[in-house]
Backbone as a printed PyTorch tensor [residue, N CA C, xyz], in Angstrom:
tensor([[[ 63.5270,  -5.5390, -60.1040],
         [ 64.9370,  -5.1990, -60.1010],
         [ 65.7440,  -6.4830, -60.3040]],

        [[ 66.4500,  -6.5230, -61.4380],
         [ 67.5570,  -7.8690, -61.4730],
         [ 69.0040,  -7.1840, -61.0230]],

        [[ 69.4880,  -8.2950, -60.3100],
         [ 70.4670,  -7.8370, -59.5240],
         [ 71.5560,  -8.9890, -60.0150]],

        [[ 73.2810,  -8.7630, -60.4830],
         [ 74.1900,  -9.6170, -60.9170],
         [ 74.5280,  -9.9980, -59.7290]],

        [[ 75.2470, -11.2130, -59.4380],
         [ 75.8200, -11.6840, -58.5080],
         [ 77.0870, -10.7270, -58.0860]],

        [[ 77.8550,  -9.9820, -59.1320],
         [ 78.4220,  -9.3830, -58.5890],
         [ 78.7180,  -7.8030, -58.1580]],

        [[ 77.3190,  -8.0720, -57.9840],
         [ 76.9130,  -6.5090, -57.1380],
         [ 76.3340,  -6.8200, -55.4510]],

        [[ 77.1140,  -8.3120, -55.3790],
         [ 76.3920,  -8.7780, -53.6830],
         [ 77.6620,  -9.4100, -53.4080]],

        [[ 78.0370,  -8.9020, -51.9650],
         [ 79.2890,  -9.0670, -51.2420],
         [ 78.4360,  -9.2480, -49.8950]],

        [[ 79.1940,  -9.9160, -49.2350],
         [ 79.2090, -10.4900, -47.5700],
         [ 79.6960,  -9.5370, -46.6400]],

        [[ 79.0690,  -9.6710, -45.8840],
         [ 80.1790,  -8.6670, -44.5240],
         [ 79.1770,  -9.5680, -43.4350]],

        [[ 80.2490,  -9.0580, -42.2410],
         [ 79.4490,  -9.8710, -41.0170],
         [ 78.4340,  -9.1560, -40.5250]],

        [[ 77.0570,  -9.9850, -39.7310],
         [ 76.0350,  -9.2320, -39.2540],
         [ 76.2960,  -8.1530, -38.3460]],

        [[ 75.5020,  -7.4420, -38.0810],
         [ 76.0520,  -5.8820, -37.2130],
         [ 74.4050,  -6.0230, -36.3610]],

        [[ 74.4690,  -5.7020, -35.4070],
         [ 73.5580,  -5.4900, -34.2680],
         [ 72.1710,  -4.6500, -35.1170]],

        [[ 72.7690,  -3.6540, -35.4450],
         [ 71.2970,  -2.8890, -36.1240],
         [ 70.9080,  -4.2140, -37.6560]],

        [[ 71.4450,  -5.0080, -37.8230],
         [ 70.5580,  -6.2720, -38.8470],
         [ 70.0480,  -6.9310, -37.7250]],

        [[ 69.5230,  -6.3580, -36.6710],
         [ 68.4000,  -7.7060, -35.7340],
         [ 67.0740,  -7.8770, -36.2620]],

        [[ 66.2730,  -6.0170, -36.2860],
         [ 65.0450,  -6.0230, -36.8580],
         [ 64.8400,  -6.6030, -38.2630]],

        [[ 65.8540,  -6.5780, -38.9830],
         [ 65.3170,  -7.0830, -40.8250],
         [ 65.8140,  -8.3110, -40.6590]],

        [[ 66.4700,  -8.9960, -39.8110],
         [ 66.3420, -10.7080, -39.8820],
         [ 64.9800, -11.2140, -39.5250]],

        [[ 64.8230, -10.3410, -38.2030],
         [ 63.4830, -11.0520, -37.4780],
         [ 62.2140, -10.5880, -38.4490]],

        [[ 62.1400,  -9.3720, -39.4400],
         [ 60.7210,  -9.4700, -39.9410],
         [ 61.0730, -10.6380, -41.0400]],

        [[ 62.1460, -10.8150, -41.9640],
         [ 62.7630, -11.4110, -42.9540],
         [ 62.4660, -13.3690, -42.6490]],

        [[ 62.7540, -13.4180, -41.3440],
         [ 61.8040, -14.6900, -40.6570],
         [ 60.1810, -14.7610, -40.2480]],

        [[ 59.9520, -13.8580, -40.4500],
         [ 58.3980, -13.7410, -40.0750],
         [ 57.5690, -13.8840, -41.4480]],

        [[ 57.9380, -13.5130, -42.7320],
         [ 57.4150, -13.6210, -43.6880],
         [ 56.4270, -14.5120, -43.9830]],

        [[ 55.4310, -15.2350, -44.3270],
         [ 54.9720, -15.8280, -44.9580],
         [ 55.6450, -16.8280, -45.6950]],

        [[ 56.5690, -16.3510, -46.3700],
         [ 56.8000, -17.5310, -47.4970],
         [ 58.3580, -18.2480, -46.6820]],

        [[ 58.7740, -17.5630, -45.6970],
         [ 59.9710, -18.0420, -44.9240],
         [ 59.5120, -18.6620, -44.0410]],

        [[ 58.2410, -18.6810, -43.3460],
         [ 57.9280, -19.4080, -42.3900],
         [ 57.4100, -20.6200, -42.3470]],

        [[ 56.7970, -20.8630, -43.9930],
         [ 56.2080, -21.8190, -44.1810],
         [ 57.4490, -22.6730, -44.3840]],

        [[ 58.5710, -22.3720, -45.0940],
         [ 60.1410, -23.3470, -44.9830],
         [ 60.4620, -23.6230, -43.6560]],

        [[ 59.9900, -23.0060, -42.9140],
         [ 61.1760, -23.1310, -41.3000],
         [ 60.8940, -24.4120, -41.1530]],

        [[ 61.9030, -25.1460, -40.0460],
         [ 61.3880, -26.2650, -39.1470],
         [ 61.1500, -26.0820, -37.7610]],

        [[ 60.8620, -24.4240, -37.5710],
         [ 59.8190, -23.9090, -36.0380],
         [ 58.6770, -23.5730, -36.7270]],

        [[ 57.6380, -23.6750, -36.2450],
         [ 56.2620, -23.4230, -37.2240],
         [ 56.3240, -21.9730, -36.4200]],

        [[ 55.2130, -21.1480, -37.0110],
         [ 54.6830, -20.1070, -36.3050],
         [ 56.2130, -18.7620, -36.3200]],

        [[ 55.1600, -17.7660, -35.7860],
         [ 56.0540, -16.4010, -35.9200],
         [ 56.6230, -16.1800, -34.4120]],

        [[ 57.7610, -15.9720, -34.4990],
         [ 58.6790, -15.5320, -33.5450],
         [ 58.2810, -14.1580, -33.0260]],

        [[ 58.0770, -13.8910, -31.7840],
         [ 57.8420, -12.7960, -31.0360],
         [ 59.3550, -11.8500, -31.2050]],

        [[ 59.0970, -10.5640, -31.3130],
         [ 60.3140,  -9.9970, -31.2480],
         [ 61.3590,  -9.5670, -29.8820]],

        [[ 60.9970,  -9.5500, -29.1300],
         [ 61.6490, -10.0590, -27.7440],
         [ 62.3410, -11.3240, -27.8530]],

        [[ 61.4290, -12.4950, -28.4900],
         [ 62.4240, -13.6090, -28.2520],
         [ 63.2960, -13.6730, -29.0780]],

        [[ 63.0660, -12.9810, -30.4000],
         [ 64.4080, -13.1770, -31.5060],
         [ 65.6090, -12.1320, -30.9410]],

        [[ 64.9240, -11.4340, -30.1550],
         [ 66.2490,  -9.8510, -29.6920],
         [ 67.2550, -11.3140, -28.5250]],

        [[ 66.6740, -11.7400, -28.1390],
         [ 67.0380, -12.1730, -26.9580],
         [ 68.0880, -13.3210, -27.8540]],

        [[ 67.6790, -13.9590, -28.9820],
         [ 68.0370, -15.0900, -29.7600],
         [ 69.2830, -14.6660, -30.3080]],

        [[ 68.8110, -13.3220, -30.8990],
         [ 69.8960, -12.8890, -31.9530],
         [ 70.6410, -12.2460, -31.3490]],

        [[ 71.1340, -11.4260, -29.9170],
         [ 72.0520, -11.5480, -28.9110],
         [ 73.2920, -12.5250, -28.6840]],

        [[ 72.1400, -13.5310, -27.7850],
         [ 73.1270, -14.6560, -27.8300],
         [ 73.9420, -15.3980, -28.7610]],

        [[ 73.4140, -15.3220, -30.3770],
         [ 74.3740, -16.1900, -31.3050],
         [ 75.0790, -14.8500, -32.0160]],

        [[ 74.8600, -12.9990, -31.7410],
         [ 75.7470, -12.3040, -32.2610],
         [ 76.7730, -12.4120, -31.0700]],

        [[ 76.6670, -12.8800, -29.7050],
         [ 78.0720, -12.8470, -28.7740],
         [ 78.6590, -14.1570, -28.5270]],

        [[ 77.9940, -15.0750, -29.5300],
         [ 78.7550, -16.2560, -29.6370],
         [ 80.3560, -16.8180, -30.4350]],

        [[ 80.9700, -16.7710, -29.4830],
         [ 81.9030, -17.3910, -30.9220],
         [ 82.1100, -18.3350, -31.8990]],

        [[ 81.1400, -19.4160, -31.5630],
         [ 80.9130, -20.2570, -32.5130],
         [ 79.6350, -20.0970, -33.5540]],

        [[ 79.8460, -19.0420, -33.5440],
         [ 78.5820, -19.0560, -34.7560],
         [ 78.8180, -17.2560, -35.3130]],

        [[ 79.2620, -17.7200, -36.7980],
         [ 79.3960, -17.0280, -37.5310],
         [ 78.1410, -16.6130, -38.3620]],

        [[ 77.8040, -15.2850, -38.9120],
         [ 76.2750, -14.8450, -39.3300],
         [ 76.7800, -13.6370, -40.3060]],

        [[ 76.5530, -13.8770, -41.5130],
         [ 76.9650, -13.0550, -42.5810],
         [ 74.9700, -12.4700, -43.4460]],

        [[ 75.9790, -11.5680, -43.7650],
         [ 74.8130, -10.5500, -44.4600],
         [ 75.5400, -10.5710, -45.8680]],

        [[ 74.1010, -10.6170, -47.1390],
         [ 74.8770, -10.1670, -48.1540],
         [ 73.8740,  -9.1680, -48.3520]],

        [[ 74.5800,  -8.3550, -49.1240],
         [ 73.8980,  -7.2840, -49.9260],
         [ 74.7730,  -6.6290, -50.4380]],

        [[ 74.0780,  -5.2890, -51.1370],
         [ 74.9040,  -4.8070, -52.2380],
         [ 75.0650,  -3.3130, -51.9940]],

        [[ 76.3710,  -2.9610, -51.8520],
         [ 77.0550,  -2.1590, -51.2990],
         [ 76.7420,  -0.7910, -51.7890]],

        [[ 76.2780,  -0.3110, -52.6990],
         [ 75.9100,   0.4160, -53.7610],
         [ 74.7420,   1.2530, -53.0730]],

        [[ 73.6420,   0.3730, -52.7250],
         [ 72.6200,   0.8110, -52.2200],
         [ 72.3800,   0.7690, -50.6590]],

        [[ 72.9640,  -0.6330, -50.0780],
         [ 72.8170,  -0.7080, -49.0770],
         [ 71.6740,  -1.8390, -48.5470]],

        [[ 71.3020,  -2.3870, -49.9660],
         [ 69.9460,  -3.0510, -50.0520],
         [ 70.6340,  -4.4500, -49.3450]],

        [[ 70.0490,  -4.8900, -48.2350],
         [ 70.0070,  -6.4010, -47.4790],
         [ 69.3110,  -7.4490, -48.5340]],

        [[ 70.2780,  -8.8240, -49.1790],
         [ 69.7050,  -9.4240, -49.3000],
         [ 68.9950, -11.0710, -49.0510]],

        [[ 70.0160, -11.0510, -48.3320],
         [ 69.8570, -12.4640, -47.4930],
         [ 70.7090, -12.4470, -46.2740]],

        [[ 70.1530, -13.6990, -45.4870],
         [ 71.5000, -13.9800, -44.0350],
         [ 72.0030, -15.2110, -44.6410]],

        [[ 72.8790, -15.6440, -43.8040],
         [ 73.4770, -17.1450, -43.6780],
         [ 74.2720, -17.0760, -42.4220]],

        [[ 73.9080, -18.3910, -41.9520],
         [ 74.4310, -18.3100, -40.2110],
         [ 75.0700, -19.5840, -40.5130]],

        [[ 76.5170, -20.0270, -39.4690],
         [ 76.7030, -20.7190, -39.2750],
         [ 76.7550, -21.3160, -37.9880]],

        [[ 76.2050, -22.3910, -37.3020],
         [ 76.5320, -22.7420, -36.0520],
         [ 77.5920, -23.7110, -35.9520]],

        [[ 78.6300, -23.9610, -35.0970],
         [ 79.3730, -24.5870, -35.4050],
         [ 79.3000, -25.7210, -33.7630]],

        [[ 78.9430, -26.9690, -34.3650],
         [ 78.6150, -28.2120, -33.2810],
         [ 79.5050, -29.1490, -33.3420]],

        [[ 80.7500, -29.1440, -32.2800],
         [ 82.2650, -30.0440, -32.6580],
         [ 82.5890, -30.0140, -33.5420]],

        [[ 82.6010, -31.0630, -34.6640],
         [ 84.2210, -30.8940, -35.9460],
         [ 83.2780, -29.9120, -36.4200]],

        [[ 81.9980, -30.0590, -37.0990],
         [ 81.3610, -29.6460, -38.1290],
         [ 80.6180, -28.4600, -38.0430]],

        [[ 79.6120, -27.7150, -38.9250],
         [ 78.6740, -26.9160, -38.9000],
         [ 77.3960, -26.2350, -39.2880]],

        [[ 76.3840, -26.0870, -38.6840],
         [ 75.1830, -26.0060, -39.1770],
         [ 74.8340, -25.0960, -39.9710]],

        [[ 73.9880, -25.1250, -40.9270],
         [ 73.8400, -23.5900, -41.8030],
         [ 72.5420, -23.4860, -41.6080]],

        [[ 72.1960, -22.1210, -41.5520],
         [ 70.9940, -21.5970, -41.8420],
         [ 71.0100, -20.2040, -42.8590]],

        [[ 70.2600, -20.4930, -43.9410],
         [ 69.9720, -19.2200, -45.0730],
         [ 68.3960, -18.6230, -45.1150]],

        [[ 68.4120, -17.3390, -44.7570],
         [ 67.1750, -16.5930, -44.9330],
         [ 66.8590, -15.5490, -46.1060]],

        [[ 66.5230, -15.1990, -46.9030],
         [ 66.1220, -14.0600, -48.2400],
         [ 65.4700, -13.5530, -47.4370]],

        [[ 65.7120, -12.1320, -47.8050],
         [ 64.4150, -10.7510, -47.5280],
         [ 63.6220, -11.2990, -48.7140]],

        [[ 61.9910, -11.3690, -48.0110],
         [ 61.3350, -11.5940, -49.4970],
         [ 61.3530, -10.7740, -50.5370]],

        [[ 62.1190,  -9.8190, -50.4460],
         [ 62.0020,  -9.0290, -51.9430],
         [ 62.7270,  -9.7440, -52.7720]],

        [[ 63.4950, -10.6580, -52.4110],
         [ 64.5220, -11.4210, -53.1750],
         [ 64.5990, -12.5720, -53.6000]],

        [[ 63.5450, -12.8440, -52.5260],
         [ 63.3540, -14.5690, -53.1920],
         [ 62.8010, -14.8650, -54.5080]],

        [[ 63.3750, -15.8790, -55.5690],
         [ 62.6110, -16.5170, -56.5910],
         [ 63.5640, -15.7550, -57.7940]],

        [[ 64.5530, -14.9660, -57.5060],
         [ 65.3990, -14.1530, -58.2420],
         [ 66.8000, -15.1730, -58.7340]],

        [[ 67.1120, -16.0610, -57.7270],
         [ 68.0700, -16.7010, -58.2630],
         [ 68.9960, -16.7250, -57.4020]],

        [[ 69.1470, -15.8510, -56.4150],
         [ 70.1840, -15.2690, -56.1580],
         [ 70.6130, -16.6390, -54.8970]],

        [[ 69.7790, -17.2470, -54.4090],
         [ 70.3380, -17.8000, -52.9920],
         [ 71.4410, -18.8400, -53.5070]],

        [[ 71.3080, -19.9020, -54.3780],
         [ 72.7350, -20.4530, -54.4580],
         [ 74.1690, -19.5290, -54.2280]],

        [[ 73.7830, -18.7990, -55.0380],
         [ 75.3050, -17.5620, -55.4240],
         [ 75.7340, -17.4850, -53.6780]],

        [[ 74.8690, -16.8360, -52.9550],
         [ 74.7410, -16.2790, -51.4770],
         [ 75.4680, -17.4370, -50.9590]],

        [[ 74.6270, -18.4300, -50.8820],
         [ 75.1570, -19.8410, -50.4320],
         [ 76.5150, -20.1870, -50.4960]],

        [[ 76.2660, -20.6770, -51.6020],
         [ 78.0400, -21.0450, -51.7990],
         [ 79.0810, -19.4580, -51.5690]],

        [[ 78.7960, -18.7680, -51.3430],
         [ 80.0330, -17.9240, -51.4350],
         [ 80.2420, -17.4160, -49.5580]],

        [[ 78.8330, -17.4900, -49.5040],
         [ 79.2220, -17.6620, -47.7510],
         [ 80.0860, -18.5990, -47.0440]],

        [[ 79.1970, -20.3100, -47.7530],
         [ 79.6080, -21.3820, -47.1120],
         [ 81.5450, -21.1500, -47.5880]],

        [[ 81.8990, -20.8670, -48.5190],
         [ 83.4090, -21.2970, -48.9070],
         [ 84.0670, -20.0690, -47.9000]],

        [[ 83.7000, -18.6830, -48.0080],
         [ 84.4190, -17.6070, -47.0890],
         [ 84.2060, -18.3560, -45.6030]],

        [[ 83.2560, -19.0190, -44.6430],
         [ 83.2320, -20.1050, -43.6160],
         [ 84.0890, -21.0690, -43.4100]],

        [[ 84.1460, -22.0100, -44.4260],
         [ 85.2640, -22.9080, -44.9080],
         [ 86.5960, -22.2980, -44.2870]],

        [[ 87.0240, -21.4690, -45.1890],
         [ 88.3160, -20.8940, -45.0170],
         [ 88.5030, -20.4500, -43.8860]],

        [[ 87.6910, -20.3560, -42.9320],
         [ 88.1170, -20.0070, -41.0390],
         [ 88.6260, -20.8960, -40.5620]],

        [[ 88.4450, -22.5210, -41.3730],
         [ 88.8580, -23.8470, -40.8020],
         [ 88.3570, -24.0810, -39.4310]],

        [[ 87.1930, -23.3540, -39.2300],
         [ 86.0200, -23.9830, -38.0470],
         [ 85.8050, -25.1880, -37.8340]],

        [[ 85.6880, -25.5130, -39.3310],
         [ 84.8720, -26.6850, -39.3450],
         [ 85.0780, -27.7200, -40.5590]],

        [[ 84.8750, -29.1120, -40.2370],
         [ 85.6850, -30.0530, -41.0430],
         [ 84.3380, -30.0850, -42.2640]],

        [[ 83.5660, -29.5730, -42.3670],
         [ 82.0720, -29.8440, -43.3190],
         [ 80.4600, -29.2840, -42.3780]],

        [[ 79.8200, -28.5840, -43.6850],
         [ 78.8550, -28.1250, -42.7910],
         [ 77.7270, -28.8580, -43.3260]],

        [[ 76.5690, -28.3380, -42.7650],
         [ 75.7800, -29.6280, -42.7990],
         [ 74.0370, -28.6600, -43.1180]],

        [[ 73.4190, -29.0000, -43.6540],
         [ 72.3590, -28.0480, -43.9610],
         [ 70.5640, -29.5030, -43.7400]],

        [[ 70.3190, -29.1490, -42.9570],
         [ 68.5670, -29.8670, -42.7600],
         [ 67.6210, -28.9740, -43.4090]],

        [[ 67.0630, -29.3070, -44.0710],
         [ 65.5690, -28.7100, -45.2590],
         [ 64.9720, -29.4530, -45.0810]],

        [[ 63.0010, -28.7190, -44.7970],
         [ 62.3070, -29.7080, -45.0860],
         [ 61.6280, -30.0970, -46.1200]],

        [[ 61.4480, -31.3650, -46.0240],
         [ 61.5270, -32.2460, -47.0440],
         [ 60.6940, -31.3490, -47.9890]],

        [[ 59.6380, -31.1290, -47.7990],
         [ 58.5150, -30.4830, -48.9060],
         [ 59.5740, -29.0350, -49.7420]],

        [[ 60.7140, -28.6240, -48.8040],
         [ 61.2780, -26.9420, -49.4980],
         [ 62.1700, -27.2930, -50.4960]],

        [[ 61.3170, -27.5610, -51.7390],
         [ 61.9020, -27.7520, -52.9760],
         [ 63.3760, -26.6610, -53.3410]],

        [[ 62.5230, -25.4650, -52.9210],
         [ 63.5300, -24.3220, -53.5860],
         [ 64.7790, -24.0740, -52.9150]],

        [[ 64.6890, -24.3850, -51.3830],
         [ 65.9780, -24.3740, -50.7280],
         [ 66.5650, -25.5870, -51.0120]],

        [[ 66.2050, -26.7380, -51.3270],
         [ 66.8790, -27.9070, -51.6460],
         [ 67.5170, -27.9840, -52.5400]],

        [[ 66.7300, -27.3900, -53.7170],
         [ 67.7830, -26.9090, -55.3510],
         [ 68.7500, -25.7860, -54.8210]],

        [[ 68.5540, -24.6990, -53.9910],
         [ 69.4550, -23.8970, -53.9910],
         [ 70.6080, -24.2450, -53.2430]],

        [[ 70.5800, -25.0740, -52.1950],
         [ 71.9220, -25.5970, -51.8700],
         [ 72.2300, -26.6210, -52.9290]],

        [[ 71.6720, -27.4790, -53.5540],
         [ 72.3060, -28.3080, -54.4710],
         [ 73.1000, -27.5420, -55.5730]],

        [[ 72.4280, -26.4240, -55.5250],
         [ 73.3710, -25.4850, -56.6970],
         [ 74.5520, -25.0860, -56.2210]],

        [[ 74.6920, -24.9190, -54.9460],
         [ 75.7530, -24.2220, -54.6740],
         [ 76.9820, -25.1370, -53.7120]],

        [[ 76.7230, -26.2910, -54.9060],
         [ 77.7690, -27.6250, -54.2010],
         [ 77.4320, -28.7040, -52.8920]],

        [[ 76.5740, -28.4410, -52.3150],
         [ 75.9780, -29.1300, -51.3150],
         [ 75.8950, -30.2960, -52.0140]],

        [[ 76.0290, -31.6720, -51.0420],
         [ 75.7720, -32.7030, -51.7010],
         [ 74.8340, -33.5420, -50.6020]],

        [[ 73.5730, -33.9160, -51.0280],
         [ 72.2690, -34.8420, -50.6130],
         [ 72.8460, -35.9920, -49.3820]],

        [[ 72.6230, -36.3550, -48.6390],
         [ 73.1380, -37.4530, -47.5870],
         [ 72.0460, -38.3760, -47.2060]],

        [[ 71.3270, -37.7990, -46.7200],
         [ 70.2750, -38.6260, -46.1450],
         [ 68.9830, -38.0140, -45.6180]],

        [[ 67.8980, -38.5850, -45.0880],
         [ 66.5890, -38.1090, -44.6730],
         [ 66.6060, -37.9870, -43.6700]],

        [[ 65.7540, -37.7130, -42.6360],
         [ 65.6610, -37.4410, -41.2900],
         [ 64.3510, -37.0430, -40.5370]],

        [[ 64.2740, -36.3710, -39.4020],
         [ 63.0320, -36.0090, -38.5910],
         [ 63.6700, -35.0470, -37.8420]],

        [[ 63.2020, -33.7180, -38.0380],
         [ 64.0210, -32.7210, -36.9760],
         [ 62.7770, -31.4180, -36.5410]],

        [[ 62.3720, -31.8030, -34.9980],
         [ 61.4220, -31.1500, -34.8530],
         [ 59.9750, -31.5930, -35.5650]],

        [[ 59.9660, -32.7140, -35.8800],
         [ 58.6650, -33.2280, -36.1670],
         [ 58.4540, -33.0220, -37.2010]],

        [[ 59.6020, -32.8780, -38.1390],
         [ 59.5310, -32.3980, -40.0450],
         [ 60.0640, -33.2360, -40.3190]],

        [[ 59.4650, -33.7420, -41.6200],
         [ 60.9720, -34.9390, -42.2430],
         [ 61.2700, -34.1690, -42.8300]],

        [[ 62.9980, -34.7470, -42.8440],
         [ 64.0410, -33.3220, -43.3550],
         [ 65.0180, -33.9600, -44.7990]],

        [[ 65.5860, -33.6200, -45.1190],
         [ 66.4400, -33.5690, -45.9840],
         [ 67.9520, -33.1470, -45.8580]],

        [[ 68.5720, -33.9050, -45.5220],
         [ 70.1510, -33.4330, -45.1020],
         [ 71.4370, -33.3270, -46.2120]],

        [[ 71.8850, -31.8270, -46.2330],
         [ 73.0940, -32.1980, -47.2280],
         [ 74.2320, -31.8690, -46.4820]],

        [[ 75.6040, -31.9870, -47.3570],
         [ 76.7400, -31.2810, -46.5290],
         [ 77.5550, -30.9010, -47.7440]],

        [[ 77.9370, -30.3040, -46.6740],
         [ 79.7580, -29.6860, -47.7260],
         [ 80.5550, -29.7470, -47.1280]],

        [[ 81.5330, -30.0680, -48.0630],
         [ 83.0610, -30.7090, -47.5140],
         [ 84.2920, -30.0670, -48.3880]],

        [[ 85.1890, -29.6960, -47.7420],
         [ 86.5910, -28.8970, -48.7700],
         [ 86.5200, -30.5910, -49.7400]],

        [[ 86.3140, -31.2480, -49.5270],
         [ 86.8110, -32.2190, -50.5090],
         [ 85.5720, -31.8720, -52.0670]],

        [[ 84.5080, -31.7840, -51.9300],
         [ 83.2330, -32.1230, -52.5180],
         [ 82.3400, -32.9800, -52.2470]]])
């Protein structure tokens, strides 16, 4: 199935998206990107994904396409003083399609515009080629290297400036 970018719109996460984040993190090909190794028990993600859906600093968008109803990625933001953290997940039916820059950037800028946050900030590890191009596609700009959780990482950010 090829899917246009503009048949995928954002809305915020809703309580019944707990189960398709947590299998959507359990995947195989998502887990091997994480910087937690291993599969998340579903108790602890209910318990996880609780606390950051009754958080107010952390915003968590769903895209998909309205048409069908089909989920195709998350993007979370955590927001840590001025700035804020991102995290992007694909349902694997979706990955390798193209689609996560589009997702990316159109999350990160609808985020932006809450004025949360002065620039957000994205850690990849070093080896996740494909998430590294896909935020670079979608305006992220490269900063520096790092160690987070015992991964060397890859740090970019975004800024209203560029």
């Amino acid at each position: 199935m090829r899917l246009k970018n503009k048949d995928i719109t954002l809305r915020k996460v809703r309580r019944s998206d707990c189960l398709d984040i947590w299998r959507w993190r359990n995947s195989p090909e998502v887990k091997k990107a994480c910087l937690r190794k291993g599969a998340v028990p579903l108790e602890t993600h209910k318990k996880w994904f609780d606390k950051k859906f009754d958080n107010p600093s952390t915003d968590i968008y769903i895209a998909h396409k309205p048409s069908s109803g089909r989920k195709i990625g998350v993007v979370r933001f955590d927001k840590e003083g001025r700035d804020a953290v991102v995290s992007a997940n694909l349902n694997p039916e979706f990955i390798g399609m193209g689609l996560g820059p589009f997702i990316l950037k159109r999350a990160t800028v609808k985020y932006m515009k809450t004025g949360k946050a002065g620039k957000v900030i994205a850690v990849i590890k070093k080896g996740n080629l494909r998430s590294q191009k896909a935020f670079l596609k979608a305006d992220y700009r490269y900063k520096d290297d790092g160690i987070e959780n015992g991964n060397k990482v890859r740090i970019y950010w975004y800024t209203r400036e560029g």
